[in-house]
Every structure is written in structure tokens, then in C-alpha cells.
MDAnalysis code that builds the backbone (N, CA, C; Angstrom):
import MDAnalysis as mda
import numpy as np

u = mda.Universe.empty(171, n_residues=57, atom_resindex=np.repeat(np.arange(57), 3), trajectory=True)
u.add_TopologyAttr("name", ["N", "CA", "C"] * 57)
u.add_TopologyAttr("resid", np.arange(1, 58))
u.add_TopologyAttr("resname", ["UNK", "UNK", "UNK", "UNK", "UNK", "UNK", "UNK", "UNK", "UNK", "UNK", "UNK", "UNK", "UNK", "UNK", "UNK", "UNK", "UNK", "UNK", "UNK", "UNK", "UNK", "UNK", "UNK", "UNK", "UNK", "UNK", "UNK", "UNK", "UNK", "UNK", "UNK", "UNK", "UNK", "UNK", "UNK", "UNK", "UNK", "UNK", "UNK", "UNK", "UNK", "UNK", "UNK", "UNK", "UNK", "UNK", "UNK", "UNK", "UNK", "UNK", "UNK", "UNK", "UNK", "UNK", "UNK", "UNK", "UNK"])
u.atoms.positions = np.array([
    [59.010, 98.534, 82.805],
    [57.651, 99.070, 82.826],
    [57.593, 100.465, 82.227],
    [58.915, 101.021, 82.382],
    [58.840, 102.539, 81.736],
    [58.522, 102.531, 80.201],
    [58.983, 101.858, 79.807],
    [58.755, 101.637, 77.763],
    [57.340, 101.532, 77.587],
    [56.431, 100.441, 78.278],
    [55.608, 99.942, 78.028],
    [54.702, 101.114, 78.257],
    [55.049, 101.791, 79.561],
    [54.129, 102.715, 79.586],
    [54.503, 103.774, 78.445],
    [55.720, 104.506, 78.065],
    [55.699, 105.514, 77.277],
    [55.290, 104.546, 75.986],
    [55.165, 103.488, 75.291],
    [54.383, 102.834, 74.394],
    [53.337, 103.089, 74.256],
    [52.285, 102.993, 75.390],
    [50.820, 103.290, 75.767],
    [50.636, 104.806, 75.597],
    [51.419, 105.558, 75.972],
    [51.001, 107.340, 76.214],
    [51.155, 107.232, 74.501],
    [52.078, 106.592, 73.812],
    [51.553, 107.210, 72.409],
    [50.877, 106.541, 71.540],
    [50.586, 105.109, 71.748],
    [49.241, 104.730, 71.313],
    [47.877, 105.651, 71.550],
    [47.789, 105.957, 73.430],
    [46.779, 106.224, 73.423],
    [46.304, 107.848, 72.168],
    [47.872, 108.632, 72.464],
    [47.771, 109.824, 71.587],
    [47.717, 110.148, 70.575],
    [47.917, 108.958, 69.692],
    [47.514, 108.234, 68.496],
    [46.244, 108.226, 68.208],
    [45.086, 107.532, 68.821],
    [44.369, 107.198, 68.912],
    [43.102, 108.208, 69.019],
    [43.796, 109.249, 70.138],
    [43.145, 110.328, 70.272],
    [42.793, 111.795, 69.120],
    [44.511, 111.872, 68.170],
    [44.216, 112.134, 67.205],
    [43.813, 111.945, 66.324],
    [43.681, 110.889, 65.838],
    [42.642, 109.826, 64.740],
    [41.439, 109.967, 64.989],
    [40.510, 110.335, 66.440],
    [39.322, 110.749, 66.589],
    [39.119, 111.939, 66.225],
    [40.292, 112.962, 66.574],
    [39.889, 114.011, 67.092],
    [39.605, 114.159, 65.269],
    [41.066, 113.844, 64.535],
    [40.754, 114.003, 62.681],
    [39.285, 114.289, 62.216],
    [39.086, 112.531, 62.394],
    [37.687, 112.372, 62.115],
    [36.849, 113.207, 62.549],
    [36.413, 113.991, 64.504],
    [35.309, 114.732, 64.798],
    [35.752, 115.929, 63.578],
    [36.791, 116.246, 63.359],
    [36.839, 117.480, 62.242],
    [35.926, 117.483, 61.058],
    [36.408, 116.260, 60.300],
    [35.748, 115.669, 58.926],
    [33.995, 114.993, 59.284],
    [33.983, 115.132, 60.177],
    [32.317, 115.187, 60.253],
    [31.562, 116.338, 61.385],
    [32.717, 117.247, 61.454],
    [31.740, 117.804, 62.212],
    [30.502, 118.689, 61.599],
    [30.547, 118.866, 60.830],
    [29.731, 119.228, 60.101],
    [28.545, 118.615, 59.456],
    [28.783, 117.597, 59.617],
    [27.869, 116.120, 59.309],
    [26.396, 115.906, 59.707],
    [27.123, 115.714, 60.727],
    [26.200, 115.270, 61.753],
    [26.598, 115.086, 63.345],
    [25.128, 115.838, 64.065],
    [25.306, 116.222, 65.424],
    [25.450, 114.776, 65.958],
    [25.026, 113.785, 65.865],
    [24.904, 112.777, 66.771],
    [26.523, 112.132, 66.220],
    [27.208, 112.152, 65.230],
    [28.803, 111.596, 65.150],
    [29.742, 112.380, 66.003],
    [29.085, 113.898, 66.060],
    [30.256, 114.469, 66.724],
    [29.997, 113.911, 68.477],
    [28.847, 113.587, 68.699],
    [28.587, 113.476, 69.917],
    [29.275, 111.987, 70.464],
    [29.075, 111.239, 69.296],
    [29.748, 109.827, 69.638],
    [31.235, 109.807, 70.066],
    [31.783, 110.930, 69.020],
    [32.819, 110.516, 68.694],
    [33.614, 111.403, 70.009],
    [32.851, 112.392, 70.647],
    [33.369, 113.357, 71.605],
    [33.329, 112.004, 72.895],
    [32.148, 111.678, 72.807],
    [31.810, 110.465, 74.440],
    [33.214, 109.332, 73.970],
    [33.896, 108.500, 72.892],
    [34.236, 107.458, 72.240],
    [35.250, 107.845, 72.611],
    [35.851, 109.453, 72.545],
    [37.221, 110.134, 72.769],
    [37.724, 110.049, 74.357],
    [36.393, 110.443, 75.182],
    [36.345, 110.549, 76.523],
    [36.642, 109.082, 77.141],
    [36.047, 108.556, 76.927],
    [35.164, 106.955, 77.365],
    [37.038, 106.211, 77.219],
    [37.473, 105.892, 75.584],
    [39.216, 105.577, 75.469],
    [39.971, 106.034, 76.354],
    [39.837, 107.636, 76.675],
    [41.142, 108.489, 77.510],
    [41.116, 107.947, 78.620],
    [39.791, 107.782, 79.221],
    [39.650, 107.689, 80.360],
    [40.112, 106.000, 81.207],
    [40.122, 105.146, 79.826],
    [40.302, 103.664, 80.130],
    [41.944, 103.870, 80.093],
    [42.082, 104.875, 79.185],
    [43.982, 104.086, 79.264],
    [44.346, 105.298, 80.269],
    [43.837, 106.672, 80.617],
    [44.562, 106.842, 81.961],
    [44.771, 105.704, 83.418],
    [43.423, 105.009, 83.550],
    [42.843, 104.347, 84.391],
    [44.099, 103.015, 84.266],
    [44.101, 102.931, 83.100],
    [45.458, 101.653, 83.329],
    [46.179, 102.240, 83.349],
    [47.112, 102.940, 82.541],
    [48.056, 103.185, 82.939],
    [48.913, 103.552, 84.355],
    [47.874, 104.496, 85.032],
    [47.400, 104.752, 86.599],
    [47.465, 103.482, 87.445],
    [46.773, 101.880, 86.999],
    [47.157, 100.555, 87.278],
    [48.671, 100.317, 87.514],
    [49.320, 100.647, 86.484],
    [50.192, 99.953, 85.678],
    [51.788, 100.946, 86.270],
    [51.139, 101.702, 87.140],
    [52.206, 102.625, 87.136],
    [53.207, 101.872, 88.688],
    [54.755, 102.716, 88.701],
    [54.948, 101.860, 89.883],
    [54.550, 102.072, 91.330],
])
């Protein structure tokens, strides 16, 4: 279970930087992408703490 979880911590941190990239490259854009993409960032973290937190022993 230990792999799987350190698997997950860097998917999820993966994942998180690939948003965070993107809020960069549009932040300037537009207010309502950065807003998505801030809730989209939150909303992910919060699902894979929540499993992982499941998943833990």
C-alpha cells in the first residue's frame, strides 16, 4: 500500500502543477479561468487527500 500511495502523492503533484502552469498562462486572460482553475485545483486536492486519507493504514 506504501507505493501505491507514494504513486498517488505524485500523480496528484503532477497534476497540481499542470494547473497551477496553466493558472499562470492565463492568468491574465481571464478572471473567470483563473477562478475555475483555482476551485478545479482545490476541488482535485481535496478528492485525492480524501482518498488517500481512505486508503491509508
Amino acid at each position: 500500500m506504501g507505493a501505491l500511495m507514494f504513486i498517488s502523492v505524485i500523480i496528484a503533484s503532477m497534476a497540481f502543477f499542470i494547473n497551477f502552469v496553466v493558472l499562470l498562462k492565463k492568468i491574465k486572460a481571464d478572471e473567470d479561468t483563473y477562478t475555475n482553475t483555482v476551485i478545479g485545483t482545490i476541488l482535485v486536492g481535496f478528492i485525492v487527500y480524501v482518498w488517500i486519507g481512505l486508503t491509508a493504514p
